[in-house]
C-alpha positions as YAML, in Angstrom:
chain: A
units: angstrom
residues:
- id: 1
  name: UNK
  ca: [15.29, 10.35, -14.84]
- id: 2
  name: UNK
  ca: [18.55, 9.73, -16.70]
- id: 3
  name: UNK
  ca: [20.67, 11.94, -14.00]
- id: 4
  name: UNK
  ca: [19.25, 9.95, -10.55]
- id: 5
  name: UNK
  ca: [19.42, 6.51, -12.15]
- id: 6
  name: UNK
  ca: [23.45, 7.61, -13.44]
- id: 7
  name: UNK
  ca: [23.90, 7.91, -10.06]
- id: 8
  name: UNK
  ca: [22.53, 5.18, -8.52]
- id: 9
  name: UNK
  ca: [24.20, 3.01, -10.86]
- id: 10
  name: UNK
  ca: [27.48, 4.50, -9.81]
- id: 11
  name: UNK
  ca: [26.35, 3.61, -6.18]
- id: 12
  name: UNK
  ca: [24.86, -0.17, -7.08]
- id: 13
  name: UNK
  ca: [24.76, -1.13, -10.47]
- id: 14
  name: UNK
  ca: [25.31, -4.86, -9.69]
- id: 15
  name: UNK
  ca: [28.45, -7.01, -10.34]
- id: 16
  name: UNK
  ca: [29.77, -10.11, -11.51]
- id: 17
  name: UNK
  ca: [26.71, -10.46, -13.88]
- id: 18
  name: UNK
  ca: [28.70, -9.57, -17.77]
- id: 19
  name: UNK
  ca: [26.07, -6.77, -18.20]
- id: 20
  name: UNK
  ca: [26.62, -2.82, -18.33]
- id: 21
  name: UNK
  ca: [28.74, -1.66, -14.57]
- id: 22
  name: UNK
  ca: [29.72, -2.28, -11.02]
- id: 23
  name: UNK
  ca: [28.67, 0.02, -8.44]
- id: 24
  name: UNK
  ca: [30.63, 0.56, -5.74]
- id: 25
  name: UNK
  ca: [28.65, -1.44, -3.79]
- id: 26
  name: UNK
  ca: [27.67, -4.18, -6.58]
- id: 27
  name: UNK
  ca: [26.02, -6.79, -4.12]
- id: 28
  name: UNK
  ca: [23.38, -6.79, -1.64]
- id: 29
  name: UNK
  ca: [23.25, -2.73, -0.83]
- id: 30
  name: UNK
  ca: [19.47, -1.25, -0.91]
- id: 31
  name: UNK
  ca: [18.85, 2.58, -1.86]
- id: 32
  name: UNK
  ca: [15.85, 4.47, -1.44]
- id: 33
  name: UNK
  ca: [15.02, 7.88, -3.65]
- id: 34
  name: UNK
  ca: [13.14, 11.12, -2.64]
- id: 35
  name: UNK
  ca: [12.88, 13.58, -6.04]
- id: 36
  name: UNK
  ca: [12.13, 17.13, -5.12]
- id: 37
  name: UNK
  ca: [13.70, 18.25, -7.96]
- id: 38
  name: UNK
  ca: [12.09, 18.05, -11.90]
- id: 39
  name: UNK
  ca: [12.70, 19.77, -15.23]
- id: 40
  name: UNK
  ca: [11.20, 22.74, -13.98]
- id: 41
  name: UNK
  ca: [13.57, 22.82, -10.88]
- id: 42
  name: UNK
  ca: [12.53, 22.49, -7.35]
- id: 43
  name: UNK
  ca: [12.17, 24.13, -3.69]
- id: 44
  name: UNK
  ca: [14.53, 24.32, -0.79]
- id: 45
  name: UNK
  ca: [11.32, 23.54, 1.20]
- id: 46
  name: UNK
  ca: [10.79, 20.28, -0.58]
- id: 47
  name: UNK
  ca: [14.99, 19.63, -0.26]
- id: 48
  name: UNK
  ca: [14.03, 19.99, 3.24]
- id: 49
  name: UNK
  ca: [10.99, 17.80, 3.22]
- id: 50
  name: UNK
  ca: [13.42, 15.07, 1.74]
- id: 51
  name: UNK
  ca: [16.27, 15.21, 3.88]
- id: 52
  name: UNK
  ca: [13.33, 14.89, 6.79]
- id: 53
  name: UNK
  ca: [12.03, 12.05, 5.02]
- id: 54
  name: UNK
  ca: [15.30, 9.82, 5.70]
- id: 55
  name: UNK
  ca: [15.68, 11.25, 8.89]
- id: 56
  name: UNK
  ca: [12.25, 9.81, 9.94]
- id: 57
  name: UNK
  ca: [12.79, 6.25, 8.48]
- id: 58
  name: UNK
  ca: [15.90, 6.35, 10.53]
- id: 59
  name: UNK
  ca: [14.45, 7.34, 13.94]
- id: 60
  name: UNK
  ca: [11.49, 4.47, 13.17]
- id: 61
  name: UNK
  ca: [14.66, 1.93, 12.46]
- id: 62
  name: UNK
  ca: [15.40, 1.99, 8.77]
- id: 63
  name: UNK
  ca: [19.21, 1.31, 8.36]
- id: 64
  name: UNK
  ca: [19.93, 3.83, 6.57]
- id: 65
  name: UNK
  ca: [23.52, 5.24, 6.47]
- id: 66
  name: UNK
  ca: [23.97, 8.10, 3.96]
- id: 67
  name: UNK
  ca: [21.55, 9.86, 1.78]
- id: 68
  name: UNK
  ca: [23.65, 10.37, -2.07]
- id: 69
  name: UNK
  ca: [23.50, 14.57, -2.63]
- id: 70
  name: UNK
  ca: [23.84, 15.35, -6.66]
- id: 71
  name: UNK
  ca: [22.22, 18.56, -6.73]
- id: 72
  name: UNK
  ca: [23.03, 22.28, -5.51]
- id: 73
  name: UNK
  ca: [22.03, 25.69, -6.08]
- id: 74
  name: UNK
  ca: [20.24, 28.64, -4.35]
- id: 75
  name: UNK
  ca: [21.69, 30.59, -1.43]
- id: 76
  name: UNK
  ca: [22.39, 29.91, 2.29]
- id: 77
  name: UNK
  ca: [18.70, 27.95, 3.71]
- id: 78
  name: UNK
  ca: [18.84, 28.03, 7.66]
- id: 79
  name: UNK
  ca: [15.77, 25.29, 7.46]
- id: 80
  name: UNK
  ca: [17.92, 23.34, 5.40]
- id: 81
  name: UNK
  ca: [20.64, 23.52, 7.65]
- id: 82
  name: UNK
  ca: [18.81, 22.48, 10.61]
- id: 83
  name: UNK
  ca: [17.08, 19.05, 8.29]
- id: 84
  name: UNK
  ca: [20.87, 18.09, 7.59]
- id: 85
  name: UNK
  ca: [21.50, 18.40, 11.57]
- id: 86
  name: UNK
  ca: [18.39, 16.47, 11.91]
- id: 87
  name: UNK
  ca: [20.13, 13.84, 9.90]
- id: 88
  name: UNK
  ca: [23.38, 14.23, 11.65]
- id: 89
  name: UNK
  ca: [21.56, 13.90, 15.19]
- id: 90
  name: UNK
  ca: [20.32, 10.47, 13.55]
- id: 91
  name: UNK
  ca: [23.79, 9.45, 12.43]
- id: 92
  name: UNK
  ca: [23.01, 9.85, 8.90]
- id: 93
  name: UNK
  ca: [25.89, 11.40, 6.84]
- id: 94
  name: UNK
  ca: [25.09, 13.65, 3.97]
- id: 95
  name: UNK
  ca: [27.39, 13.52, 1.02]
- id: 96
  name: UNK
  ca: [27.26, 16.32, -1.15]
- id: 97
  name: UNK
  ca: [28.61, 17.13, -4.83]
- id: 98
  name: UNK
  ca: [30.59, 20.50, -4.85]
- id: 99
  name: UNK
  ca: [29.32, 21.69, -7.93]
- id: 100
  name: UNK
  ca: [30.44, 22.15, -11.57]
- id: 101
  name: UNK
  ca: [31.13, 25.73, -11.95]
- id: 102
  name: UNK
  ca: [34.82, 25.77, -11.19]
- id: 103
  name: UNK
  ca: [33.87, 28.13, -8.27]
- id: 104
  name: UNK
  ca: [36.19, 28.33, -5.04]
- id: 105
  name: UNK
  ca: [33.91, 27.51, -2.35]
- id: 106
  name: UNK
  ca: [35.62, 28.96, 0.38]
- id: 107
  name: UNK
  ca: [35.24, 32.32, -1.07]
- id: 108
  name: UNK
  ca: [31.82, 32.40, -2.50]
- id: 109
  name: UNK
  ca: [28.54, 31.36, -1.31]
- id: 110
  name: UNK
  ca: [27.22, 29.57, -3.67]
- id: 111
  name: UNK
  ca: [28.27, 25.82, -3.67]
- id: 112
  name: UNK
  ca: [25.34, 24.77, -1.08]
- id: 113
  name: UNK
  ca: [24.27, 22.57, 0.12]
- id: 114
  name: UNK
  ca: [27.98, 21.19, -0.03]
- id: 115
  name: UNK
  ca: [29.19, 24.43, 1.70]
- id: 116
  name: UNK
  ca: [27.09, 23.91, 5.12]
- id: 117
  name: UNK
  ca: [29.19, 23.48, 8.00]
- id: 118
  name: UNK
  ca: [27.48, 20.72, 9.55]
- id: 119
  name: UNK
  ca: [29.42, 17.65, 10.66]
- id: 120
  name: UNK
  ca: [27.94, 14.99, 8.87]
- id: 121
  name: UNK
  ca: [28.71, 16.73, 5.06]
- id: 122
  name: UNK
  ca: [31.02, 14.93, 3.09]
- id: 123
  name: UNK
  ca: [31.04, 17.46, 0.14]
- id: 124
  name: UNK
  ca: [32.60, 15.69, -3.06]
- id: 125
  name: UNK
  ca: [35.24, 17.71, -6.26]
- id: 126
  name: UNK
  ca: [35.76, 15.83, -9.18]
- id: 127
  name: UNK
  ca: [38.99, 14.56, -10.88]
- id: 128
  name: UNK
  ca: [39.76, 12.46, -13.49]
- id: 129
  name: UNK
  ca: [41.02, 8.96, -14.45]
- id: 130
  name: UNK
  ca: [44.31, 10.81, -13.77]
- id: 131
  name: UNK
  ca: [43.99, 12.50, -10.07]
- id: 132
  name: UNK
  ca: [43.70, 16.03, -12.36]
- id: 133
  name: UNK
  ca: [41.11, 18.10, -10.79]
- id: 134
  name: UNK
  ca: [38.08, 18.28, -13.46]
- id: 135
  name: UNK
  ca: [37.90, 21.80, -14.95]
- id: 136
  name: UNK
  ca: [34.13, 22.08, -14.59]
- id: 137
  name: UNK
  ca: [34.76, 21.16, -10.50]
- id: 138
  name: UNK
  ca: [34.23, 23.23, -7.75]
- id: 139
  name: UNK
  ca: [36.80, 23.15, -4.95]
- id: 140
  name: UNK
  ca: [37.69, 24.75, -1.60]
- id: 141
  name: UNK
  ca: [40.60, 23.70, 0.63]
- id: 142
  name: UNK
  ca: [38.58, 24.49, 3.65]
- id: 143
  name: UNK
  ca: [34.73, 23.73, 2.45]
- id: 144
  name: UNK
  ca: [35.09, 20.79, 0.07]
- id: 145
  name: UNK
  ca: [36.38, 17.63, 1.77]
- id: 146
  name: UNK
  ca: [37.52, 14.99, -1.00]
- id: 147
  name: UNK
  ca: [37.54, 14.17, -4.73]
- id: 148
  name: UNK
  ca: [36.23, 11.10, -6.46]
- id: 149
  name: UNK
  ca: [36.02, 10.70, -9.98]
- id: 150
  name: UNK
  ca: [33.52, 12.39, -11.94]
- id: 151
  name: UNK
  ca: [34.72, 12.96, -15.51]
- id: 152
  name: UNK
  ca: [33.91, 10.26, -18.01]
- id: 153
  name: UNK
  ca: [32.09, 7.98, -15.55]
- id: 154
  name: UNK
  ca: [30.14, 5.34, -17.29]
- id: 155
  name: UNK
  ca: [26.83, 3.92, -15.64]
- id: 156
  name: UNK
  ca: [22.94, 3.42, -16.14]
- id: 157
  name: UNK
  ca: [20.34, 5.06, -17.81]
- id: 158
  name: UNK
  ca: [17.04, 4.73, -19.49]
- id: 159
  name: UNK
  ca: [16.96, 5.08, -23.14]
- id: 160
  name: UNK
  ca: [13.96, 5.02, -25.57]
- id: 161
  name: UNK
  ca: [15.28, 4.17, -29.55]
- id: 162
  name: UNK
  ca: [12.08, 6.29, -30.64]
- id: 163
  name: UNK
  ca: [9.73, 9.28, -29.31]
- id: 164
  name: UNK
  ca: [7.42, 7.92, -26.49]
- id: 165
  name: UNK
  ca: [8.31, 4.21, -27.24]
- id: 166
  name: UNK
  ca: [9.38, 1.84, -24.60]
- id: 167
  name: UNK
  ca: [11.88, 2.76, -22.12]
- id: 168
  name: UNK
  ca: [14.83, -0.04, -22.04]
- id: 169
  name: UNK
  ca: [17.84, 0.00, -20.16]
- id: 170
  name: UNK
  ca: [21.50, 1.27, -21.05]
- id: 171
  name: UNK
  ca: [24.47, 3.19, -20.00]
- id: 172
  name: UNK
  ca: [26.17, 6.02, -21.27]
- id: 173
  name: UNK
  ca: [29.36, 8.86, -19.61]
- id: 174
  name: UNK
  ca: [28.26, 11.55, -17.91]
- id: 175
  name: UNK
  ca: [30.59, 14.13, -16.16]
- id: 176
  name: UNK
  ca: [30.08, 16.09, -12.77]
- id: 177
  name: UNK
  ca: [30.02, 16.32, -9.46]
- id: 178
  name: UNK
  ca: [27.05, 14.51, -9.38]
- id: 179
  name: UNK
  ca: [29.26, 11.63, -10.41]
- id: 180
  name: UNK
  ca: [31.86, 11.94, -8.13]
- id: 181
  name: UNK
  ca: [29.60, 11.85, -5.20]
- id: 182
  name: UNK
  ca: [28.15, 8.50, -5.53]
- id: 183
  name: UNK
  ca: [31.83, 6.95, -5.51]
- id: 184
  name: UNK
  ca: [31.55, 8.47, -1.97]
- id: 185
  name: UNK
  ca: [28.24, 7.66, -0.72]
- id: 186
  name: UNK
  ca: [29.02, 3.92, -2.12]
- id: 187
  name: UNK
  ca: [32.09, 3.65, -0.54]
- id: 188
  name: UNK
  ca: [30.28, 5.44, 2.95]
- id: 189
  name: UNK
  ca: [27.64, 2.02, 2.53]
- id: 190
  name: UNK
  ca: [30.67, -0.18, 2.00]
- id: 191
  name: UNK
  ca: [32.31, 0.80, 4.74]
- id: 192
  name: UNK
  ca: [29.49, 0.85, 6.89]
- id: 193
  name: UNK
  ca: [28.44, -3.12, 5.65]
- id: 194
  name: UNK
  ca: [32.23, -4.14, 6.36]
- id: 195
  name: UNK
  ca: [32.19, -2.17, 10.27]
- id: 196
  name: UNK
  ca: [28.57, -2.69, 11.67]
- id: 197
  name: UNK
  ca: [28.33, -0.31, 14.30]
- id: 198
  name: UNK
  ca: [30.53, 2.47, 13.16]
- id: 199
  name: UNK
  ca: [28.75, 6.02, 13.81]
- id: 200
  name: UNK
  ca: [28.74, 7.98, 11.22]
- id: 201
  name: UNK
  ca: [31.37, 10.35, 12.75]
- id: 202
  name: UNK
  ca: [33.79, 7.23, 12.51]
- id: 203
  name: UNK
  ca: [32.64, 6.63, 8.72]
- id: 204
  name: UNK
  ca: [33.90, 10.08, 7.71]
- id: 205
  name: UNK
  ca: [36.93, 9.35, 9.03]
- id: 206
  name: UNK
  ca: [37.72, 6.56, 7.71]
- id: 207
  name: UNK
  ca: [36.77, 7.77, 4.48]
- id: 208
  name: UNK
  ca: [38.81, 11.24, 5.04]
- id: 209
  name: UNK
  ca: [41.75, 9.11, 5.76]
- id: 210
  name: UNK
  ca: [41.71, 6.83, 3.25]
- id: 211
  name: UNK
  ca: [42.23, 9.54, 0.47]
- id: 212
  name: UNK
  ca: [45.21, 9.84, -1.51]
- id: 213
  name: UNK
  ca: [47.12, 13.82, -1.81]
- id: 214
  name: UNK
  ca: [47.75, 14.90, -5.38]
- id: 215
  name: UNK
  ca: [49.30, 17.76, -6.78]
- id: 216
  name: UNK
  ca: [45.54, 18.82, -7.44]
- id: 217
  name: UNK
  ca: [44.03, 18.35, -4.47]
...
């Protein structure tokens, strides 16, 4: 899965090591992954059954601060509304990539799950190494709530040099949403490491106002 392990490179690829990237969080941060989603797409009722599944290993004591949110698509889901203000209840923040269709979000409904209104959604445009707004990003001054950058972002993937040889490690830029968002989930887990005991209400935030205006954003 060339797209999840992008991202979680992005989140924790690990530092101070001369190989490949730095995550975010390039030392000592854990992440766990639930796949509902395959080359033949996926269900809202198995997004659901994900977002439940983090929910549950935080009620039973799993420290688990934000789940990472690279995928959209499909229409307004009232059950998955309620499983991301299951996770809210739990204090578990849900960061959420905007989407790469260039779509305003506050006037169409079709950037979910980063257009729910629940409290815990951090949803996440893209810019560039220049604080431009990425022409493939979605945006909304109302719905989306920060941009991170998601164009040309370098980090881990599996590679095979021939057809159903071994798979080996290596790295290669992608660009999307779903690149911006782990900048935010890592820095969500950073934050988080550096200010035990901060509720996830105080996490956003700080993250909210940490963010630098541009003329793009």
């Amino acid at each position: 899965d060339d797209h999840g392990t992008h991202v979680a490179g992005t989140i924790a690829g690990v530092g101070n090591n001369g190989t490949g990237v730095a995550g975010v969080c390039h030392s000592g941060v854990k992440l766990l992954g639930a796949k509902f989603l395959g080359s033949r797409g996926g269900t809202t009722a198995n997004a659901v059954r994900a977002v439940d599944y983090f929910t549950d290993l935080k009620n039973r004591g799993v420290n688990i601060v934000a789940t990472n949110n690279s995928w959209g698509g499909g229409g307004f889901s009232q059950a998955l509304a309620d499983a991301i203000e299951r996770a809210n209840q739990a204090g578990i923040l849900f960061v959420a990539a905007a989407g790469n269709d260039a779509f305003n979000c506050d006037t169409t409904s079709a950037c979910y799950p980063a257009e729910y209104g629940n409290s815990n959604i951090i949803a996440v445009a893209s810019i560039t190494s220049t604080g431009a707004m990425s022409s493939f990003s979605s945006y909304g001054a109302t719905t989306i709530d920060i941009g991170a950058p998601g164009s040309g972002i370098w980090s881990t993937v599996p590679t095979q040099a021939r057809r159903n040889g071994p798979i080996t490690s290596g790295y290669a830029s992608y660009n999307g949403t779903s690149m911006a968002t782990p900048h935010v989930a890592g820095a969500v887990a950073l934050y988080a490491a550096r200010n035990p005991g901060a509720s996830a209400a105080q996490i956003k935030t700080a993250i909210m106002n940490s963010a630098t205006p541009t003329t793009s954003l």
